[in-house]
C-alpha positions in Angstrom: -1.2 -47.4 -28.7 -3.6 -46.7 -31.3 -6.8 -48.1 -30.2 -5.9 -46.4 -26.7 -5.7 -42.8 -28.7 -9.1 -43.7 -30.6 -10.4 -44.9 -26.9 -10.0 -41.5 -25.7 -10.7 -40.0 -28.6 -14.2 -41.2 -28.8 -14.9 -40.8 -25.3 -15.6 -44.4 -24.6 -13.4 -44.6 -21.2 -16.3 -42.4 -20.1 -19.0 -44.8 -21.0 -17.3 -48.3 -20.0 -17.9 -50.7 -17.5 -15.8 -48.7 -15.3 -15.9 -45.5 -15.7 -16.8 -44.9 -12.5 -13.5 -44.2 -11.4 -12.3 -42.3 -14.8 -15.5 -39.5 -14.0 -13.9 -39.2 -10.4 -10.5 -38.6 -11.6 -12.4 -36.0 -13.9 -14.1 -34.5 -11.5 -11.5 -34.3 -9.2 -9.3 -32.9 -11.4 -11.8 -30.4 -12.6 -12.2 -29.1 -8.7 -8.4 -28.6 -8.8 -8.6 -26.5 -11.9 -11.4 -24.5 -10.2 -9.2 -23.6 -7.3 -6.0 -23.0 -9.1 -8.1 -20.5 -10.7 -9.2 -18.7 -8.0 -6.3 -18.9 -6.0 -4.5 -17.2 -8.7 -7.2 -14.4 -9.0 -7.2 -13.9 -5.2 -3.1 -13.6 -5.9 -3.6 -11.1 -8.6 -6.1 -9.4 -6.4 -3.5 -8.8 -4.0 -1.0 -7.8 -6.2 -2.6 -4.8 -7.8 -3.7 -3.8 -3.7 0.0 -4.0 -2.9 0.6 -1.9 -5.4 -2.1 0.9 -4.9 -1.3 1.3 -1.2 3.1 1.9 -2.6 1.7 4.6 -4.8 -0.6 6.2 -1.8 2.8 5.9 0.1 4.7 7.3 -2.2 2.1 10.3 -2.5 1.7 10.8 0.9 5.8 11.0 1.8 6.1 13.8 -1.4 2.8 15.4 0.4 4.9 15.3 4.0 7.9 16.5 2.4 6.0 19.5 0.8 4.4 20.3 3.9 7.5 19.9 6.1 9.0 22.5 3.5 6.6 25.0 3.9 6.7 24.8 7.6 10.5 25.3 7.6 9.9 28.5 5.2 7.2 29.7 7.7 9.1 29.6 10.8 12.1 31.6 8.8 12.8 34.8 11.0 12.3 37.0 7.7 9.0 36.1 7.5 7.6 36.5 11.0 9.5 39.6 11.0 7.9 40.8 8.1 4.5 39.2 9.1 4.6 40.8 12.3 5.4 44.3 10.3 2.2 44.2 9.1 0.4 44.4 12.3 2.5 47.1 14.1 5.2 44.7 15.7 9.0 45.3 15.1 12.0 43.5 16.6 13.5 44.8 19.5 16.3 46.9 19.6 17.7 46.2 22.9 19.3 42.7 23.7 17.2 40.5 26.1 18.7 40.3 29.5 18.5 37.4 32.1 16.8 37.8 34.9 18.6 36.0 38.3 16.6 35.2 41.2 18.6 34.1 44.2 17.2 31.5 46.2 16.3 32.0 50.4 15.8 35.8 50.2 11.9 36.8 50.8 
């Protein structure tokens, strides 16, 4: 156990007869670590994305409920009445009446 600790200690699986197969473990194990990485900074990527487009959807429903609101206060009869003040129009006075048109006489 203790000559296997100073064996890797002082590098010397590296240098050996065989250490053909240790540097491709090595290697191989460095590629791995390389693509974790990146696969975790694509993932962290993502994340913070996801989490700009919720905030633009959050903005944009408060921006359609603002709007929606206004709309809904424009359409108010008050307003158009007094909107239409302005320009010389009033309501009318006298109830609408419907108009019946009898079908087959020319």
């Amino acid at each position: 156990m203790k000559k296997s600790f100073y064996h890797i200690i002082k590098g010397t699986f590296l240098v050996s007869d065989d250490a053909f197969k240790n540097w491709r473990f090595i290697i191989f194990l460095s590629v791995l670590a390389l693509v974790m990485i990146a696969s975790s900074h694509q993932a962290d990527k993502k994340v913070h994305e996801i989490a700009n487009l919720n905030n633009e959807v959050k903005e944009l429903k408060s921006e359609y409920v603002d709007v929606r609101m206004q709309l809904m206060r424009a359409k108010m009869e008050t307003r158009i009445i007094n909107a239409m003040e302005s320009r010389g129009l009033f309501p009318s006075e006298i109830p609408p009446q419907k108009i019946i048109i009898k079908k087959g006489t020319k």
